[in-house]
Backbone as numpy.savetxt, mean C-alpha at the origin, in Angstrom:
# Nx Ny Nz CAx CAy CAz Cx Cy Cz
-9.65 12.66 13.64 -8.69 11.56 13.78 -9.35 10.40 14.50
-9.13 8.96 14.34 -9.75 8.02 14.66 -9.01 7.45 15.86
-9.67 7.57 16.90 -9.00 7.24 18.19 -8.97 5.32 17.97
-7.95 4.64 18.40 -7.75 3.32 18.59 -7.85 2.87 19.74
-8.61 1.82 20.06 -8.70 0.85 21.19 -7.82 0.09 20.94
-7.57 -0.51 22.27 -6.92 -1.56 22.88 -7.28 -2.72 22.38
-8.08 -2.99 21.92 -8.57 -4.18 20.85 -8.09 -3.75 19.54
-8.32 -2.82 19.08 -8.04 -2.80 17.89 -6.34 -2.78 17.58
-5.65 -1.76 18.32 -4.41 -1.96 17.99 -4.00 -3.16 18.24
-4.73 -4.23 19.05 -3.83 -5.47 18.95 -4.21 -6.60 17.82
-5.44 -6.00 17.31 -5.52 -6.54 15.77 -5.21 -6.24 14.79
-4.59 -7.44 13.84 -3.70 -6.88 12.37 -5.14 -6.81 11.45
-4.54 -5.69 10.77 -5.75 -4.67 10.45 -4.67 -5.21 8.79
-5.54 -5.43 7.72 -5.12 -5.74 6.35 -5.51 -4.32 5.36
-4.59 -4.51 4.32 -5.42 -4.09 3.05 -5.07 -4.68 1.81
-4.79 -4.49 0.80 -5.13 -4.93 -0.44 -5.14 -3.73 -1.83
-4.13 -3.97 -2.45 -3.87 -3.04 -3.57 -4.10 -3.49 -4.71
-4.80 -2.73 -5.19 -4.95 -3.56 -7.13 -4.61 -2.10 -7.90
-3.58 -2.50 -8.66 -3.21 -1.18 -9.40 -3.57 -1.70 -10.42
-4.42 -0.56 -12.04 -4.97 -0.95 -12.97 -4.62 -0.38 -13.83
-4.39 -1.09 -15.34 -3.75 -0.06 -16.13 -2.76 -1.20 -17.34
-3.23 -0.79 -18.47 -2.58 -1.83 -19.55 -1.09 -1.30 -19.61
-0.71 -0.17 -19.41 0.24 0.61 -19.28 1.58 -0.10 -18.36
1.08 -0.43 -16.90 2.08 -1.37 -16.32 2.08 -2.78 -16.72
0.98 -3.72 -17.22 1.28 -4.57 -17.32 2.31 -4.67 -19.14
2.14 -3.83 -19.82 2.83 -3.64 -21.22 4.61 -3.33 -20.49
4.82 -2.94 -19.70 5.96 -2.05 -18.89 6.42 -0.94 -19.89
5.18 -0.11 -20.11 5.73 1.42 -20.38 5.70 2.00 -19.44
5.32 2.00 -18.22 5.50 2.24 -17.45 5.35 1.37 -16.35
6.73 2.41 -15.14 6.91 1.61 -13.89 6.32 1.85 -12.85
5.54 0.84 -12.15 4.33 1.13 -11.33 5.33 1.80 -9.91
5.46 2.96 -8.95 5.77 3.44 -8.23 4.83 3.23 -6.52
3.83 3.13 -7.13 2.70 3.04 -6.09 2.92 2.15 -4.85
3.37 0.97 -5.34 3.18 -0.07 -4.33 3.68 0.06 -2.99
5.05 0.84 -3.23 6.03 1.11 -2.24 5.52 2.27 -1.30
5.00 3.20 -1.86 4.10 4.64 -1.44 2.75 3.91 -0.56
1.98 3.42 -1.30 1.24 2.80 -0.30 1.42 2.00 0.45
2.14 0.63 0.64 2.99 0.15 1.81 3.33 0.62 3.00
4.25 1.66 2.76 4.73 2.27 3.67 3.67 3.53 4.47
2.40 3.82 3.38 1.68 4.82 3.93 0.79 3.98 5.12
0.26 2.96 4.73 -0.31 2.00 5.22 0.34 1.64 6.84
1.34 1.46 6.76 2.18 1.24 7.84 1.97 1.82 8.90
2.35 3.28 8.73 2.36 4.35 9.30 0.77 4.54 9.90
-0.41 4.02 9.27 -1.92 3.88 9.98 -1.73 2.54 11.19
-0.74 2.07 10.87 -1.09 0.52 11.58 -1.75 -0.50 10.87
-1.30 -0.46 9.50 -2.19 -1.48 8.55 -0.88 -2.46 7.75
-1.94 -3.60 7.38 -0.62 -4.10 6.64 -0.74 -4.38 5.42
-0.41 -4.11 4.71 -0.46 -4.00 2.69 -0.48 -5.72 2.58
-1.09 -6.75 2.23 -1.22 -8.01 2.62 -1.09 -8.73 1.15
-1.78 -7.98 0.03 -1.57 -8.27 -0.91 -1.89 -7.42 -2.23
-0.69 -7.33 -3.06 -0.88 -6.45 -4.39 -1.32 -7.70 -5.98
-1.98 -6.82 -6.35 -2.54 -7.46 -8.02 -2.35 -5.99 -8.68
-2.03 -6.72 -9.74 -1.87 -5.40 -11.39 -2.83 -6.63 -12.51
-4.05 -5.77 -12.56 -4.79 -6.03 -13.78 -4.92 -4.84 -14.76
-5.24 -5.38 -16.32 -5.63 -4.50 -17.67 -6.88 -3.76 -17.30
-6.89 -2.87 -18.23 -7.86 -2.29 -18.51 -8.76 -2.77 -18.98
-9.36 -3.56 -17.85 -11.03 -4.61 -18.43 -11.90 -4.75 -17.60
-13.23 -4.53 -18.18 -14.47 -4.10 -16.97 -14.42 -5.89 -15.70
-14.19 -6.53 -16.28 -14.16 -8.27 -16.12 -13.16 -8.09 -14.94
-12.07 -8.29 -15.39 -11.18 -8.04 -14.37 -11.03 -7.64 -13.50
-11.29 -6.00 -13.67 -11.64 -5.44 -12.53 -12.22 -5.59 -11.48
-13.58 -5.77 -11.96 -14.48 -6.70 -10.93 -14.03 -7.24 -10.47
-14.08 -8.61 -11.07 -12.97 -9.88 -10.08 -12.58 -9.43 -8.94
-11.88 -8.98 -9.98 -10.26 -8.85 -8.46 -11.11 -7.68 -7.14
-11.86 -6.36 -7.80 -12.36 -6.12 -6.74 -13.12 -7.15 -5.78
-13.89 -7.64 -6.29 -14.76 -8.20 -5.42 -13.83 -9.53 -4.09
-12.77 -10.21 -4.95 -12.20 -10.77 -4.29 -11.42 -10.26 -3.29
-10.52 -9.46 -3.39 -9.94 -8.15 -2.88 -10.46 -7.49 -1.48
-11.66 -7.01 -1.37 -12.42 -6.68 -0.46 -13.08 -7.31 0.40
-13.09 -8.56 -0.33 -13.80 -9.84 1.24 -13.17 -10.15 1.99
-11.44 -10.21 1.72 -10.66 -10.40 2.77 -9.79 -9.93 3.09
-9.54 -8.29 3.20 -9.38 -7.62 3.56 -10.03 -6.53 4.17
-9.43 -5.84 4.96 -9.93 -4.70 5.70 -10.12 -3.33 4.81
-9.45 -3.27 4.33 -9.10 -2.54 3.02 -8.83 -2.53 2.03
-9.63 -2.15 0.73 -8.85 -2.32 -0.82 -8.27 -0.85 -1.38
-7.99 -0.53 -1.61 -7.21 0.22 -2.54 -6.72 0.26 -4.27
-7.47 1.24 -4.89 -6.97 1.03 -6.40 -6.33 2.18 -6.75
-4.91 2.57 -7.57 -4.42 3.52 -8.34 -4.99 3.05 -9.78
-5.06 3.83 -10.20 -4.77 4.15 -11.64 -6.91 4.40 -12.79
-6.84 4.90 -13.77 -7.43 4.14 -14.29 -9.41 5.79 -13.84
-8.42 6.58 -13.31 -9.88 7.46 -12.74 -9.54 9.08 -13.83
-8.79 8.88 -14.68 -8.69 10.01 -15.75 -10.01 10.83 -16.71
-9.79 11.19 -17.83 -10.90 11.62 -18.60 -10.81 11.20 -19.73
-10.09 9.97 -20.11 -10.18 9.29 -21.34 -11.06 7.96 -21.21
-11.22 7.47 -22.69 -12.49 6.55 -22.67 -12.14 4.69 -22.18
-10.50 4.61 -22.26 -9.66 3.69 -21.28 -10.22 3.67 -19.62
-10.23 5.05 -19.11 -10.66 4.93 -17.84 -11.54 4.54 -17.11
-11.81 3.41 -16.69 -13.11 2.37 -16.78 -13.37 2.12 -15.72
-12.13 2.41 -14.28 -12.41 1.80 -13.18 -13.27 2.22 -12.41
-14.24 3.64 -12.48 -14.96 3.82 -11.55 -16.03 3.04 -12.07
-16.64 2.52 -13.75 -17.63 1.86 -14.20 -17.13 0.72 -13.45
-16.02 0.08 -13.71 -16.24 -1.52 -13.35 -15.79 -1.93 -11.80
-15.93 -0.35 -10.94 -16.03 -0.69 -9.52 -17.79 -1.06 -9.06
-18.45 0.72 -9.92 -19.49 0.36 -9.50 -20.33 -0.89 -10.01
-20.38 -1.43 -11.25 -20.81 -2.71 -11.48 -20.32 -4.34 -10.69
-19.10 -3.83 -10.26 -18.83 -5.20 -9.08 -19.55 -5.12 -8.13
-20.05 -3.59 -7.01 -20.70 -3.45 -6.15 -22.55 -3.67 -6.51
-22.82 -3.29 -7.81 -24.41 -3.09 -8.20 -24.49 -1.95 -7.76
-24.11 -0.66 -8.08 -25.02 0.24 -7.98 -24.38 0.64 -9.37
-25.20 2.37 -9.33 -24.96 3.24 -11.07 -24.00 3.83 -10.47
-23.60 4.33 -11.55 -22.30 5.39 -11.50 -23.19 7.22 -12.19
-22.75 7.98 -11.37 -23.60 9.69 -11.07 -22.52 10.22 -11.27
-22.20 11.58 -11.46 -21.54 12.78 -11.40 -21.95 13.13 -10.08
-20.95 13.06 -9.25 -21.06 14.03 -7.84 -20.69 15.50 -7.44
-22.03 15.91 -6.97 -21.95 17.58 -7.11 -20.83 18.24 -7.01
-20.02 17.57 -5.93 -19.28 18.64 -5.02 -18.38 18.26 -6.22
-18.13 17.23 -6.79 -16.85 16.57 -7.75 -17.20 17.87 -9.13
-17.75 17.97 -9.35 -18.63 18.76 -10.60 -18.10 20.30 -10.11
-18.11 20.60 -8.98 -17.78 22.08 -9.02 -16.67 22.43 -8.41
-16.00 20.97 -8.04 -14.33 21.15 -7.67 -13.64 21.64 -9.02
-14.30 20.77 -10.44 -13.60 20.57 -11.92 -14.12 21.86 -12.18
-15.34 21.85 -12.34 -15.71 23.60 -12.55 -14.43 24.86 -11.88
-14.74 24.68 -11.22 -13.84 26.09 -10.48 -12.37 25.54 -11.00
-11.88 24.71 -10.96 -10.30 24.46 -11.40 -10.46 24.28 -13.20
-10.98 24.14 -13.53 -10.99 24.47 -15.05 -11.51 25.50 -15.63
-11.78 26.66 -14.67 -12.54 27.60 -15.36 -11.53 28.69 -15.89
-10.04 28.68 -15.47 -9.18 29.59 -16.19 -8.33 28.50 -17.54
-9.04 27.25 -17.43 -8.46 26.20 -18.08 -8.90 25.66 -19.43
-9.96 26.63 -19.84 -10.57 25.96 -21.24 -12.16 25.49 -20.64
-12.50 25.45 -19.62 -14.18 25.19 -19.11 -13.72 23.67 -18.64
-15.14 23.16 -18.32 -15.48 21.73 -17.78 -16.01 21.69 -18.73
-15.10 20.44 -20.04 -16.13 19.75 -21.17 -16.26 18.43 -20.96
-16.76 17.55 -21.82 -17.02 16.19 -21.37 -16.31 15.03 -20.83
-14.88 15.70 -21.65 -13.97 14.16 -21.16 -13.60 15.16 -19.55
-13.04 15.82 -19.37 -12.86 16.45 -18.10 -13.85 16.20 -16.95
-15.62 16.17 -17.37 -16.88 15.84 -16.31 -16.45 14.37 -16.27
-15.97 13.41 -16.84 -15.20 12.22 -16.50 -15.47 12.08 -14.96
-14.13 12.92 -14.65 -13.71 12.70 -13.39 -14.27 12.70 -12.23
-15.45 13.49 -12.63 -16.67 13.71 -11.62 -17.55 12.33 -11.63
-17.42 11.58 -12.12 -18.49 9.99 -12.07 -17.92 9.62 -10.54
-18.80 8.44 -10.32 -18.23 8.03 -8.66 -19.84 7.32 -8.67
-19.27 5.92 -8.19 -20.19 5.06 -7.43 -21.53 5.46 -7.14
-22.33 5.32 -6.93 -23.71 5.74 -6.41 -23.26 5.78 -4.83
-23.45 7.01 -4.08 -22.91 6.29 -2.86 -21.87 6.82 -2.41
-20.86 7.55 -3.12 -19.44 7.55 -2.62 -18.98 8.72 -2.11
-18.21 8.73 -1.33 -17.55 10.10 -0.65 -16.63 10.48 -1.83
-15.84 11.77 -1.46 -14.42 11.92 -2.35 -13.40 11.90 -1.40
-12.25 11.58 -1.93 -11.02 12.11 -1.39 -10.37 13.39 -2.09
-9.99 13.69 -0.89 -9.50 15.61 -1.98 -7.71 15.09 -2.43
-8.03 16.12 -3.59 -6.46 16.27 -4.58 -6.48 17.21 -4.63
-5.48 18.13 -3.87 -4.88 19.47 -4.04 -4.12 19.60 -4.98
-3.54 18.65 -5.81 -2.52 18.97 -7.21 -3.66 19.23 -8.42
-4.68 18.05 -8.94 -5.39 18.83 -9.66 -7.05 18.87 -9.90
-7.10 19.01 -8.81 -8.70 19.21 -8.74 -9.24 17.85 -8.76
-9.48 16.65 -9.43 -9.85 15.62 -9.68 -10.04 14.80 -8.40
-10.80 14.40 -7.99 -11.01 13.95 -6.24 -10.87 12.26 -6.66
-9.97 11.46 -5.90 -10.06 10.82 -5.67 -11.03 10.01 -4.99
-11.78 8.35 -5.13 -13.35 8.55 -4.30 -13.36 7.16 -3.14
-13.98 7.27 -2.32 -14.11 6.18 -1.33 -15.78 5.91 -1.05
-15.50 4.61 -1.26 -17.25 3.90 -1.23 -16.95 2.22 0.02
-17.60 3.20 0.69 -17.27 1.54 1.78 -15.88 0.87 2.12
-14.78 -0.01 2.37 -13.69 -0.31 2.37 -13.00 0.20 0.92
-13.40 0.80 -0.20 -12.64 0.81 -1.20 -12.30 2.19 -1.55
-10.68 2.54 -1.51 -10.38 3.78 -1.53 -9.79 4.05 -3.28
-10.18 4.62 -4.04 -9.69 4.72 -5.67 -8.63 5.80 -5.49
-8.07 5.26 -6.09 -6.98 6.79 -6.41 -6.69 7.09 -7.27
-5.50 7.93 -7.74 -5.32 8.34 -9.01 -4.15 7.59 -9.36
-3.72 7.33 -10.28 -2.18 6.43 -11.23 -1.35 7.14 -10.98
-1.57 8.34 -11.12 0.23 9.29 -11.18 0.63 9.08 -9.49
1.61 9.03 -9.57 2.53 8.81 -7.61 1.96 9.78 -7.38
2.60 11.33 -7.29 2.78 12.46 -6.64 0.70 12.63 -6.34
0.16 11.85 -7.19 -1.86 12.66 -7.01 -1.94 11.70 -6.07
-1.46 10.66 -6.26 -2.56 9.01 -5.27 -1.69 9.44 -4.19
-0.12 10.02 -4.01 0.17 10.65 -2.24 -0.71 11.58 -1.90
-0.96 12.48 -2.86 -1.57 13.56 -2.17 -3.02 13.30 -1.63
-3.41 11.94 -2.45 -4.91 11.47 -1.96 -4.69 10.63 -0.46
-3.34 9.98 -0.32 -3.14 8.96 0.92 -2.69 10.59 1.69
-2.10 11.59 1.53 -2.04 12.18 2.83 -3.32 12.66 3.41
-4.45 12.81 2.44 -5.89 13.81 2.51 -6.23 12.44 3.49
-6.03 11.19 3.40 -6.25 10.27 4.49 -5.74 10.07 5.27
-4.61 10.40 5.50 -4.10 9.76 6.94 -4.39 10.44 8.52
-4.33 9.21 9.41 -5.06 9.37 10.45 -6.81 9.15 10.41
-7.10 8.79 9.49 -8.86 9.05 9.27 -9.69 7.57 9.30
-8.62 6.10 9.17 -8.93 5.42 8.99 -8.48 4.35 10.35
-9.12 3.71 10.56 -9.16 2.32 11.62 -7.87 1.40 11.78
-6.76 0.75 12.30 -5.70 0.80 12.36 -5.34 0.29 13.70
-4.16 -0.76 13.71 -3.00 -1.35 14.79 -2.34 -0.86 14.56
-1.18 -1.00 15.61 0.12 -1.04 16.15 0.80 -0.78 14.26
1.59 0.21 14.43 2.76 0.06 12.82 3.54 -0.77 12.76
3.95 -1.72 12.00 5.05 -2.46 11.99 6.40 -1.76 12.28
7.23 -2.01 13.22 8.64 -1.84 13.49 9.88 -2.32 12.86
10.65 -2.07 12.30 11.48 -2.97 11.88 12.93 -2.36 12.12
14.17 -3.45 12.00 15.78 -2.90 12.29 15.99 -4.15 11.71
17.50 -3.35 11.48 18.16 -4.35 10.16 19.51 -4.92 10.61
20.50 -6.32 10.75 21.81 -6.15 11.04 22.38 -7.28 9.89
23.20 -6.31 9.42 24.05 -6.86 8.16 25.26 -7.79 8.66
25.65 -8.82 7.51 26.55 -10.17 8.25 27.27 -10.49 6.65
28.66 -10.52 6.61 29.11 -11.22 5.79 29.16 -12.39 5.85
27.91 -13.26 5.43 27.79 -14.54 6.11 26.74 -15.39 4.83
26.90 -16.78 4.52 25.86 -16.89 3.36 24.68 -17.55 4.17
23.34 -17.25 3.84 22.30 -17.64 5.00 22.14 -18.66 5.00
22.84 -19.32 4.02 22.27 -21.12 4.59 23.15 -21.44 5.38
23.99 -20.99 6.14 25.44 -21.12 7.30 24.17 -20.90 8.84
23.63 -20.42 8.73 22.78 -19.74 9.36 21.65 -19.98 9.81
21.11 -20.65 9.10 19.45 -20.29 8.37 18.56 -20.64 9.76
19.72 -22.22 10.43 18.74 -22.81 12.12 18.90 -22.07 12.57
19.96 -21.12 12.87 19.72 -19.95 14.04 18.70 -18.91 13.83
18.65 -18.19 12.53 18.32 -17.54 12.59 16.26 -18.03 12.98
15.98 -19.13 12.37 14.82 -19.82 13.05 14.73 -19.67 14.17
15.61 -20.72 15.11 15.06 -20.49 16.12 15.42 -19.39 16.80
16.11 -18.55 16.59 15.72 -17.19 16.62 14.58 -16.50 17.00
13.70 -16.73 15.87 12.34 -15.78 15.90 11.54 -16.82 16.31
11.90 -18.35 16.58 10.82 -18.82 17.57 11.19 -18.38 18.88
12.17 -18.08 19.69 12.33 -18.13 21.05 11.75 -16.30 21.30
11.13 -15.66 19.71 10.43 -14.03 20.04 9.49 -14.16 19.66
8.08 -14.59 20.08 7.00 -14.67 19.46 6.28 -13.53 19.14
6.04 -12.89 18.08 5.71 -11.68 17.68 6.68 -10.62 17.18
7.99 -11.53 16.53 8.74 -11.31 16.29 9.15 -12.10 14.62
9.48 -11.01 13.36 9.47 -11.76 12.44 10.51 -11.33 11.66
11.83 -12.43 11.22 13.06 -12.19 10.80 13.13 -12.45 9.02
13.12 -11.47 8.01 13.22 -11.81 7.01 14.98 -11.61 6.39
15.03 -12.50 5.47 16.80 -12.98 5.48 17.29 -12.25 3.69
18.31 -11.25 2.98 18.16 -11.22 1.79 19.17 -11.09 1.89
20.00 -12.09 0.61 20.94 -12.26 0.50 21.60 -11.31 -0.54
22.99 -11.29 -0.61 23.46 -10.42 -2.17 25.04 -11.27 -1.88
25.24 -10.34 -3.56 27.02 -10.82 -3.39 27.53 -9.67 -4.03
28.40 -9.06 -3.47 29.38 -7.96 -3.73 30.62 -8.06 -3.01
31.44 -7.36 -3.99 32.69 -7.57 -3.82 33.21 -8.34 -3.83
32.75 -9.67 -4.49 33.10 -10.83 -4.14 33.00 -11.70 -3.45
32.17 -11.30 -2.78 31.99 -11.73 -1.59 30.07 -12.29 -1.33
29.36 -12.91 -0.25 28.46 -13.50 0.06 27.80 -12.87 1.21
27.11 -12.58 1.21 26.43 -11.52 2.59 25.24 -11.54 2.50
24.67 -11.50 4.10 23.04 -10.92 3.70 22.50 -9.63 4.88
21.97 -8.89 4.41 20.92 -8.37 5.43 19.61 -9.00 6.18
19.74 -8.70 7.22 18.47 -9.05 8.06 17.81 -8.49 9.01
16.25 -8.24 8.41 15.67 -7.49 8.82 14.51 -8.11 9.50
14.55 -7.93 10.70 13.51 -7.94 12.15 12.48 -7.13 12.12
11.06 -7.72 12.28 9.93 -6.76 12.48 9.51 -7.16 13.27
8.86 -6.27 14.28 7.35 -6.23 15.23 6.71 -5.17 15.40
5.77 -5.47 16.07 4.86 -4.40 16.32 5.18 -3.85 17.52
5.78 -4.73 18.39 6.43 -4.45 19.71 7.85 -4.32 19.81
8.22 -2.75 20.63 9.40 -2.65 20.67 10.58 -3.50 21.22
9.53 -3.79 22.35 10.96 -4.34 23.39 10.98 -5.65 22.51
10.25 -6.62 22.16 10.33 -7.81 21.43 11.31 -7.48 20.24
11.34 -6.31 20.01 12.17 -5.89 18.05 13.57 -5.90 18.71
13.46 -5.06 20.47 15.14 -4.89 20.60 15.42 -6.58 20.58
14.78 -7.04 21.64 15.84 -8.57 22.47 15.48 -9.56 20.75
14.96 -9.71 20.26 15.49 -10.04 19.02 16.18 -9.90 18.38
16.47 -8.41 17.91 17.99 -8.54 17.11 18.53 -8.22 18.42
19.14 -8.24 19.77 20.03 -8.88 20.36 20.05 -9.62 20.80
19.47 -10.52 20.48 20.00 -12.47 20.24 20.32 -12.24 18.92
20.11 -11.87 17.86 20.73 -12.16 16.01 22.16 -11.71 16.19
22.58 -10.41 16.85 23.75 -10.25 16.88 24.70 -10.71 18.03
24.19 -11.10 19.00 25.04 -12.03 20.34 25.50 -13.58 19.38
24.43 -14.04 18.58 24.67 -15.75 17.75 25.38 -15.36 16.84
25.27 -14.26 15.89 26.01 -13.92 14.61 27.59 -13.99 15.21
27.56 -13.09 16.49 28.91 -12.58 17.25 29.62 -14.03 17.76
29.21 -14.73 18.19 29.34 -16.22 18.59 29.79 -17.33 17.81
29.23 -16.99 16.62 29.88 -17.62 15.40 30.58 -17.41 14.91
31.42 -16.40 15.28 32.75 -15.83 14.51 32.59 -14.39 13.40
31.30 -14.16 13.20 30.79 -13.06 11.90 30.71 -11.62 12.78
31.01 -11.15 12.19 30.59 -9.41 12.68 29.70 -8.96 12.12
28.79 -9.06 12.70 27.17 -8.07 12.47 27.16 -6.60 12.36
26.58 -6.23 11.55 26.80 -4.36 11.14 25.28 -4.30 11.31
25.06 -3.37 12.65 23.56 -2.62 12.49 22.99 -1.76 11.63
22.46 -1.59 11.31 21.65 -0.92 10.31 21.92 -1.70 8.66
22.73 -2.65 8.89 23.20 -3.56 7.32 24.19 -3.10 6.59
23.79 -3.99 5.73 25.64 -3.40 4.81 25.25 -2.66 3.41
């Protein structure tokens, strides 16, 4: 487990998601990931800073890796590490970085031993075993297929339930601040009635950050609002100033939202 300094938890620590796959951008399928890693991220003390969904193209890929990783602390990719001839992303990781792409031993006799009551390890299956010149694995206890990490860039697998089981084989292992905090207080109220308070609001909490979402049900005009920090006592006396002004104005504030 990676012990944190006092420097470090007071630095916001980033990452960066690129999910890949012609599949979500066509919408046959619905990308699940983003929310799974977000919140896994969190929980390290990291902050998911920015998501991209690119095709299945060696070009692209690149790109976005290379951009991806300079300014962030972390990149992250689902999708795209299978045994079909679509699956391109470990080629067009390692060609953004310059190195070759190898079959890694230990990857080779994870597939071996899990395919050996399965029909053998044939070619599209040794697939899964390619990996960066260079790269560690991440373990997948669902099906053998290791997820791989080369420097800031962690690959995972597309399906939810494999790329969790690859973010739990990580957690705690990686470098990391303070988790974001957050509490919510719901207002039948429309936010532009609002909107200066709730400003200066989160100026008079510095390190304190109020996001506003509105809906309409029942007929009615309402929003939730949800307070984050990294610091507790700053998360309480923030939302109690949101609900002392909400209360002041005549609205009844519901904690936890509506």
């Amino acid at each position: 487990m990676t012990e944190i300094s006092s420097a470090s938890a007071d630095r916001v620590w980033t990452a960066a998601l690129l999910v890949i796959g012609d599949e979500i951008l066509s919408g046959r399928t619905q990308d699940r990931n983003i929310a799974q890693v977000a919140l896994w991220l969190n929980l390290q003390g990291i902050r998911l800073a920015e998501v991209r969904v690119v095709a299945d193209d060696m070009d692209l890929i690149g790109e976005a890796v290379t951009q991806l990783k300079a300014r962030n602390d972390y990149l992250f990719t689902t999708g795209g590490i299978g045994p079909t001839h679509d699956d391109i992303t470990v080629d067009a990781i390692a060609a953004a970085l310059g190195v070759s792409v190898v079959v890694h031993p230990r990857a080779r006799a994870v597939l071996d031993d899990y395919y050996s009551t399965r029909g053998g390890l044939n070619e599209a299956r040794l697939r899964m075993a390619r990996v960066p010149e260079g790269a560690d694995l991440i373990e997948n206890r669902m099906s053998g297929a290791p997820g791989i990490r080369i420097g800031n860039i962690f690959i995972l697998a597309g399906v939810p339930h494999i790329a969790g089981m690859m973010l739990e084989a990580l957690s705690n292992t990686l470098e990391g601040g303070k988790p974001m905090l957050s509490k919510t207080v719901g207002c039948w109220v429309a936010e532009s009635e609002i909107a200066d308070f709730l400003g200066a609001a989160e100026k008079a909490h510095p390190g304190a950050q109020i996001g506003s979402y509105p809906f309409f049900r029942e007929g009615k005009v309402g929003a939730n609002f949800v307070i984050r920090s990294t610091d507790p006592a700053i998360l309480d006396a923030c939302l109690a100033e949101v609900v002392r002004g909400l209360t002041a104005m005549g609205h009844a504030p519901m904690l936890d939202g509506i």
